[in-house]
Structures are given as structure tokens and as C-alpha cells.
C-alpha positions as CSV (number, residue, x, y, z in Angstrom):
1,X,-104.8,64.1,-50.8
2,X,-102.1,63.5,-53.4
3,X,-100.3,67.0,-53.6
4,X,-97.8,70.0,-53.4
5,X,-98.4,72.5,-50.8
6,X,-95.6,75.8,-51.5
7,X,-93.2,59.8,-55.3
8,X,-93.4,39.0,-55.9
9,X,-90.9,38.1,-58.6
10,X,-91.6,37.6,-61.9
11,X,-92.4,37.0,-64.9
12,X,-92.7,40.1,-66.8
13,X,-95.3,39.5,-70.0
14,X,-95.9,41.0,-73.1
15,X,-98.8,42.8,-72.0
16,X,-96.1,44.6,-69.0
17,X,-93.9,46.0,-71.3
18,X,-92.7,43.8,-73.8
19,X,-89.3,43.8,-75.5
20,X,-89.2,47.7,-76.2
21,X,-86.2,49.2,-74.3
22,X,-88.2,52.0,-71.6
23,X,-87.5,56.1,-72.8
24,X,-90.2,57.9,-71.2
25,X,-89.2,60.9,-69.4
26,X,-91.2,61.7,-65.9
27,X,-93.4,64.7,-66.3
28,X,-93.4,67.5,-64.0
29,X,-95.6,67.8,-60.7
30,X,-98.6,65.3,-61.8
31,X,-101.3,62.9,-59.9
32,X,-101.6,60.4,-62.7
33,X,-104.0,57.6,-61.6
34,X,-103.0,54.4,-63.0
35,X,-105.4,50.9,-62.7
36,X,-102.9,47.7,-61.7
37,X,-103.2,44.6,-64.0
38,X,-104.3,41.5,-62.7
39,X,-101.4,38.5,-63.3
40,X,-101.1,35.2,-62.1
41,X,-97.8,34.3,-59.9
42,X,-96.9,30.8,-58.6
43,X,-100.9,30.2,-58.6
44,X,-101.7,33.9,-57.2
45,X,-103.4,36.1,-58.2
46,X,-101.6,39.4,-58.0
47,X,-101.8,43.1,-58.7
48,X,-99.0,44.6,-61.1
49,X,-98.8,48.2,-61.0
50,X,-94.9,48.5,-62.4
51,X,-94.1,47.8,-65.5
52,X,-96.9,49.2,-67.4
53,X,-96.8,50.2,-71.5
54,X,-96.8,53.9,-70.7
55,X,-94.5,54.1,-67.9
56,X,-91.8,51.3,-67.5
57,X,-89.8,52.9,-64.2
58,X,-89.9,55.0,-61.5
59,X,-86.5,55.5,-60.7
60,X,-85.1,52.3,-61.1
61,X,-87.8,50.7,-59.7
62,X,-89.3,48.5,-62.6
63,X,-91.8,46.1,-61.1
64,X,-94.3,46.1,-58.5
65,X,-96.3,43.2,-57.4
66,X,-99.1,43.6,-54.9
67,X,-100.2,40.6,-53.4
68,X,-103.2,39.8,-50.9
69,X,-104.6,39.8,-48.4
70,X,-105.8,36.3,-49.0
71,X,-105.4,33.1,-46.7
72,X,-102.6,30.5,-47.4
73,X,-101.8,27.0,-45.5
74,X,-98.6,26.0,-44.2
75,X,-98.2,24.1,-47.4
76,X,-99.9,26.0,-49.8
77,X,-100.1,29.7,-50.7
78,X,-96.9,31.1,-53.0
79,X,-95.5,28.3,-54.6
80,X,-92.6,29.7,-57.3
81,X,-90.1,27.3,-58.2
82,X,-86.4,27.8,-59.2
83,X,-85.9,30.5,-61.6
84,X,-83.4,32.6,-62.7
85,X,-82.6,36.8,-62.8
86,X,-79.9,39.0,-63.7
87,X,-79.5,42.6,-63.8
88,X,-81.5,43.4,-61.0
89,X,-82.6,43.4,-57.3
90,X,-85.7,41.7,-55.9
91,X,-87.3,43.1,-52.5
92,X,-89.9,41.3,-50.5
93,X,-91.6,43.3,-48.0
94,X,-94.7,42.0,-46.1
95,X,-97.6,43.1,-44.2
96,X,-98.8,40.5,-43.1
97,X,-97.4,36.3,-43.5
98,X,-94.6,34.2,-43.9
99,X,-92.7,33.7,-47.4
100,X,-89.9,31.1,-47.1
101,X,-86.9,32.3,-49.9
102,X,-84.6,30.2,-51.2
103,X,-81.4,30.8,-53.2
104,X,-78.2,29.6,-55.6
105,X,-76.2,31.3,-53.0
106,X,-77.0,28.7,-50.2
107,X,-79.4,31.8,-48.7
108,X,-82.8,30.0,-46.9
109,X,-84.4,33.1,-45.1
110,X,-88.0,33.2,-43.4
111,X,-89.7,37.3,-44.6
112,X,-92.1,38.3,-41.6
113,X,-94.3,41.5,-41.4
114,X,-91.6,44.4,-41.2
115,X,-88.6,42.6,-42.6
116,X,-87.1,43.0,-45.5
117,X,-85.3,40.3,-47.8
118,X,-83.3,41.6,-51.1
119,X,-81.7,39.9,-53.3
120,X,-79.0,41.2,-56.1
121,X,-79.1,39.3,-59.1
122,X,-75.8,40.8,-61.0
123,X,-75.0,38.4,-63.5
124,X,-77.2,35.8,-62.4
125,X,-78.7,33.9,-59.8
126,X,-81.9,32.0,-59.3
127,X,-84.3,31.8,-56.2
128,X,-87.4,29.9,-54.8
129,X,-90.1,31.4,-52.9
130,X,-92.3,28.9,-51.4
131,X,-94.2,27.9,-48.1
132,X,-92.8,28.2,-44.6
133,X,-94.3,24.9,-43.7
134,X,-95.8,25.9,-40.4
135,X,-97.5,29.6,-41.2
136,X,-101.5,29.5,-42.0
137,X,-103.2,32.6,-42.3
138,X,-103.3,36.2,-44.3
139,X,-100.7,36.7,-46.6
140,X,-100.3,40.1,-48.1
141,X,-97.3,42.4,-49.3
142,X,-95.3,43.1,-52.2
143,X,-92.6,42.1,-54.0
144,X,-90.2,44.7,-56.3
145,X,-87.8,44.4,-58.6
146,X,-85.0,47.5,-58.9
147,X,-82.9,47.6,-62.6
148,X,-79.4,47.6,-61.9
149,X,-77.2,50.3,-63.5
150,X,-74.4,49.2,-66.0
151,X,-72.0,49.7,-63.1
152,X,-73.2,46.5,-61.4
153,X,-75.4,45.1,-63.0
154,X,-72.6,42.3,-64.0
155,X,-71.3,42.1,-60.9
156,X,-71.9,38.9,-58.7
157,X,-75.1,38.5,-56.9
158,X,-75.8,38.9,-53.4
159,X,-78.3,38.2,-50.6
160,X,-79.3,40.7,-47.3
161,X,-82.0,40.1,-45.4
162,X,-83.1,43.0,-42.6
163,X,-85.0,41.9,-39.3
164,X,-85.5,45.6,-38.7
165,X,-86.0,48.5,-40.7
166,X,-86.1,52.6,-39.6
167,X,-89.0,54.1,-38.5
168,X,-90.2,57.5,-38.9
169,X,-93.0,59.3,-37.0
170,X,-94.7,61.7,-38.5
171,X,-97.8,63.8,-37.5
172,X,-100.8,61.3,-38.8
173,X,-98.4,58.5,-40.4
174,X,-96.0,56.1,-39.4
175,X,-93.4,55.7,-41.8
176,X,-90.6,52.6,-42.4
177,X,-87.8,52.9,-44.6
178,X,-87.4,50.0,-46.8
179,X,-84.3,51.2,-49.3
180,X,-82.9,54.6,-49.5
181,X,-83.9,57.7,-47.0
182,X,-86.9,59.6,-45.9
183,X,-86.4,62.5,-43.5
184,X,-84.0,61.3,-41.1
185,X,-84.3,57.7,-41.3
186,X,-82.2,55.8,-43.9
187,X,-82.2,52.2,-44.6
188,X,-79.3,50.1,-44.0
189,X,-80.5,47.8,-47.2
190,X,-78.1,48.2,-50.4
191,X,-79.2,50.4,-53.2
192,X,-77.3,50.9,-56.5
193,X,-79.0,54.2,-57.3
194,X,-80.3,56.7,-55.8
195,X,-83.7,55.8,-54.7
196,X,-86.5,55.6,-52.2
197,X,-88.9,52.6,-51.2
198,X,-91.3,53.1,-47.7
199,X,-94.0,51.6,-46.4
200,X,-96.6,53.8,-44.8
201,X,-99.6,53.4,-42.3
202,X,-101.8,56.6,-42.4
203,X,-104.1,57.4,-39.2
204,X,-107.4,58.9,-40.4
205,X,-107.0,62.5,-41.6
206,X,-103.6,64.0,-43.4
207,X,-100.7,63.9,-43.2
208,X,-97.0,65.2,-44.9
209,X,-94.3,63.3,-46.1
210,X,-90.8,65.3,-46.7
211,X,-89.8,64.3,-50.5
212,X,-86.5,64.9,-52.8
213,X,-87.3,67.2,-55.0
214,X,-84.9,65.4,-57.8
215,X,-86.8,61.9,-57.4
216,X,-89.8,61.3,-59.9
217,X,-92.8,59.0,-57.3
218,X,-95.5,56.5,-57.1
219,X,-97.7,56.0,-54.4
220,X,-99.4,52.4,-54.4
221,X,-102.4,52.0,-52.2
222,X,-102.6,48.4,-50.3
223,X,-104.9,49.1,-48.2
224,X,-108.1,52.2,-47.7
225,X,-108.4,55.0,-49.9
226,X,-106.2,57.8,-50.6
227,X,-108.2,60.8,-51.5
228,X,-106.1,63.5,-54.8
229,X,-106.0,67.1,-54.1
230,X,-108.9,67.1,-56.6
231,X,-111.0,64.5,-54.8
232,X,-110.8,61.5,-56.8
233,X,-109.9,58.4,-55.2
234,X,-107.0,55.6,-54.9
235,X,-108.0,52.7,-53.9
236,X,-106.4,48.9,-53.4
237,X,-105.4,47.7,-57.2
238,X,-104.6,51.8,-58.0
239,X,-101.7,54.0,-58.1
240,X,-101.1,57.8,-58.0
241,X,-97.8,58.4,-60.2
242,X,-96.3,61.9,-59.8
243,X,-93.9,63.8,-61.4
244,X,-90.5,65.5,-60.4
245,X,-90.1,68.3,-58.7
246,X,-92.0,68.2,-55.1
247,X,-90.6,68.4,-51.9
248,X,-93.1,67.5,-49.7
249,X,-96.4,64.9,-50.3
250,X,-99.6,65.6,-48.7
251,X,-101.1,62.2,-48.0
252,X,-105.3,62.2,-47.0
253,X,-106.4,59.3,-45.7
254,X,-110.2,59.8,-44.2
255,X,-110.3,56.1,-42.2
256,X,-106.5,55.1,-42.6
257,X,-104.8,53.8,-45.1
258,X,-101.6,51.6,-45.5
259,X,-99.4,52.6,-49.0
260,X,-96.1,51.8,-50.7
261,X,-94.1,55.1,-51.6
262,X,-91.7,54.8,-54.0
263,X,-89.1,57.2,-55.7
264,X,-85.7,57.8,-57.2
265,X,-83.8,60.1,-59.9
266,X,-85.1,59.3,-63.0
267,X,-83.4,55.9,-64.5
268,X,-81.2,57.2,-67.1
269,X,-80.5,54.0,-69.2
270,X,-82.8,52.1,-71.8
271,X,-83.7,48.5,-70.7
272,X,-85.0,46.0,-72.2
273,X,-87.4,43.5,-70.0
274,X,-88.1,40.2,-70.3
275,X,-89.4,37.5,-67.8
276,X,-86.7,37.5,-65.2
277,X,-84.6,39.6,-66.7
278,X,-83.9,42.8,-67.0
279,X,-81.3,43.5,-69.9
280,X,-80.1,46.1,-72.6
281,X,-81.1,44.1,-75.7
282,X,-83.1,41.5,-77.1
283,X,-79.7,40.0,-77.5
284,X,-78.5,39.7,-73.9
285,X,-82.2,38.6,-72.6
286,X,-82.4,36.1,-74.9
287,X,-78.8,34.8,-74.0
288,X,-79.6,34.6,-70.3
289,X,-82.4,32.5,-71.3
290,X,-80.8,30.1,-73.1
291,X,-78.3,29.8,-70.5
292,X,-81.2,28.8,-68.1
293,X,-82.4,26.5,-70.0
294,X,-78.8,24.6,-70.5
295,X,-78.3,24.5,-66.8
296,X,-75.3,27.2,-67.3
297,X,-73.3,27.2,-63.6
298,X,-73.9,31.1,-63.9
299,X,-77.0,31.1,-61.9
300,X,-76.1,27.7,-60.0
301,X,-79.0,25.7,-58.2
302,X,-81.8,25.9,-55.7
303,X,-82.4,23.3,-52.5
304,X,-86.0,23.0,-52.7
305,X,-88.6,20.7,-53.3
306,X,-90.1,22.8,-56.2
307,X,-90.1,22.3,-59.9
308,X,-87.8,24.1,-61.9
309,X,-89.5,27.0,-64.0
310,X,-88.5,26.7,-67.9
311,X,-87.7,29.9,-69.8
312,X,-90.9,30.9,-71.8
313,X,-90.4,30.5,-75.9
314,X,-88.7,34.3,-76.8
């Protein structure tokens, strides 16, 4: 039950959202159901519920890649070469696997079930994401991207990775704090707005999730089914967006479910997206690419075995 009782990197595509600069305002208290589109990432196959031609954010939260469960060798499984971003933040979060991330800052970080790796692009940076070498088994998570405000979006990129991550216990679901707050646990991971991403294991039955009333929400189901106060289903490869305006989130789970809550105040600037970037024009996107594509020092380089991505034709 969805309801109110007294919310891996790259590339965005045409068929995401294109090059139209985002503008829809959230609606009030909703349960919008929303099918994910299938994409393909470094040779995955991977469910994209964020950015979508209706509704481009949630917060500032502007792309949501579910990937998994499927089984990967120590040498095979995500394979994304060099590439570049700028104006945003990636965060990797798994259930279960290894991902090894590379970066232009010198970073070379190992994500585990729990952990969380985020990475500010700023002005621009570029990253790998490839194999540990040594893991073989189930690989499943998700990987986000958050739209920097103007305030820092320029600024210069930075990596954090976090080991451990607050937990909340709740009556029927077992909460951890990825970015932002939820109840009285708050994350120590950076945020530029003011936002909220959780991960969230649900025992069979209900439970209720405190919310801020300000942030707009979607709830992404990874694993089991969510059941809406209307009894309609969520399942793996669905999402439940909701509007503003709740304070607390009845979550029905009948066997258990695992999901990815995310939130934040409406994003109140226009953005243009476009593969790894996240801009304000066609102009600045298209800039960034040719700078890629010229080697520009701005997003340095990447120690890894992996191919260099090339910027797709504008």
C-alpha cells in the first residue's frame, strides 16, 4: 500500500528525455504507476525508470538505473569505459556484487552490498566502472545521477565513498539512508539540495515510513511487489511516483519486498540532458562534448584497461 493515512551511469537517449530543458511541476498527493524502459549499459541490460518524457526529476534526482539480478564473472559483467560528466552526482548503491570504480581524480574504489560510492562531477570529470577481477556471482543495484544546482554545479569534482550507511528500524521495514535524512537517521554522504535517497527491505505485511511533507517521491520496486492503497500492484521494472504534500508513506508488502525511496523539494531549475551530461542548454551540452572528444584536461584521464567511450553525434 502506496498511501496517506491523516516519495548505473549513463547515457541518457533520446527516447529518456531528449534535449528539452525539464518544467513539469509535481502534482499533489498521487500514486502514479510508471513502467521502466529497458536500455542497454556497458553490455547490460538495465531498467531506467528516471528520466522519462513525462516526468524528467524528482527532486533533483534525474536518472535511475536498475540493474540485476543477473550473474557476472570476475572478468565480465559491467564493463563501461572512460567517459566523461559534468553538472552532476553519480551514486552507486548495491544489493548484491562487486563494481570496481575508477576515476580522473586518481579515486580506484571497490562498491559492496551496503556501501555507497558518489561521485560529483562539477565541471567535469570522467570515470570507469568495470570488473573487480575476483567477484563471480549476482550483481544487482542501482546507479543514480543527482542535477547539480547552479551553485555548484561548476565547481570542481569530487569523490566519497561510504563503507557504512545509517540504519533505521522501523515496525515491518528496515530502512538505510543513502543521501539526505529519514526519521532520525541522516546520511553522512554530500548532497547539494535538499533531498532524500533510501534503500528499504519490507518484512511481509505494512509498514510506515515518516516523509517531508515539502519533498515530491518515487518509490522503485527491486525486488517483490508493492501492493497501492487501491490494490494495484508494483512490481520489479515499475515505479509508484507521488506527489507533494505527505508526511508519512504506507508501504504493503504481502511476502517482502526490497525498494528504492527517493525524494527532495521540487528541482527548481530547467535542464537540459544529454548523454553524460546534465546542462542548461543545447549550447553547454554540446560544448562538454566537444571537449571530450578533443581530450580537453577538464575531465583528465582514467587508469584502466577499458576503451574510451566517444561522445555520440549531437
Amino acid at each position: 500500500m502506496l498511501g496517506q493515512t491523516a516519495r548505473m551511469s549513463g547515457p541518457v537517449a533520446r527516447e529518456d528525455a531528449g534535449l528539452v530543458p525539464q518544467g513539469a511541476r509535481p502534482q499533489p498527493p498521487t500514486a502514479e504507476v510508471v513502467d521502466a524502459r529497458e536500455s542497454l549499459v556497458g553490455g547490460l541490460t538495465v531498467r531506467r525508470a528516471l528520466p522519462r518524457a513525462r516526468r524528467r526529476t524528482v527532486g533533483a534526482w534525474c536518472f535511475v538505473d536498475h540493474v540485476g539480478p543477473l550473474a557476472v564473472e570476475p572478468d565480465g559483467g559491467l564493463d563501461i569505459g572512460p567517459h566523461p560528466h559534468t553538472g552532476l552526482a553519480t551514486v552507486t548503491y548495491l544489493l548484491e556484487g562487486q563494481v570496481l570504480h575508477r576515476d580522473s581524480l586518481g579515486s580506484e574504489q571497490v562498491v559492496r552490498p551496503g556501501q555507497l560510492n558518489l561521485m560529483t562531477a562539477g565541471r567535469g570529470v570522467a570515470h570507469a566502472e568495470e570488473p573487480t577481477g575476483a567477484y563471480r556471482g549476482t550483481l544487482h543495484g542501482v546507479q543514480l545521477w543527482v542535477a547539480q544546482p547552479s551553485a555548484t554545479r561548476t565547481g570542481e569534482p569530487a569523490f566519497e565513498h561510504h563503507a557504512e550507511l545509517p540504519e533505521l528500524a522501523l515496525d515491518g521495514a528496515d530502512v538505510r539512508v543513502l543521501v539526505g535524512e529519514l526519521g532520525a537517521a541522516a546520511s553522512p554522504a554530500r548532497r547539494d539540495s535538499d533531498l532524500l535517497g533510501a534503500g528499504v527491505t519490507l518484512a511481509p505485511g505494512a509498514a510506515v515510513l515518516p516523509l517531508a511533507p515539502a519533498y515530491e517521491h518515487l518509490v522503485v520496486v527491486l525486488d517483490g511487489v508493492l501492493l497501492l492503497d487501491d490494490g494495484r500492484p508494483v512490481r520489479p521494472g515499475q515505479s509508484a511516483y507521488l506527489g507533494t504534500g505527505r508526511d508519512e508513506l504506507v508501504l504493503a508488502a504481502p511476502e517482502g519486498a526490497r525498494v528504492l525511496l527517493l525524494g527532495g523539494v521540487p528541482f527548481g531549475e530547467q535542464i537540459v540532458m544529454w548523454w553524460n551530461f546534465v546542462g542548461r542548454s543545447r549550447e553547454e551540452v554540446a560544448d562538454a562534448a566537444r571537449a571530450w572528444e578533443a581530450g580537453d584536461d577538464r575531465f583528465g584521464a582514467v587508469a584502466t584497461g577499458l576503451d574510451r567511450i566517444p561522445a555520440p553525434q549531437l
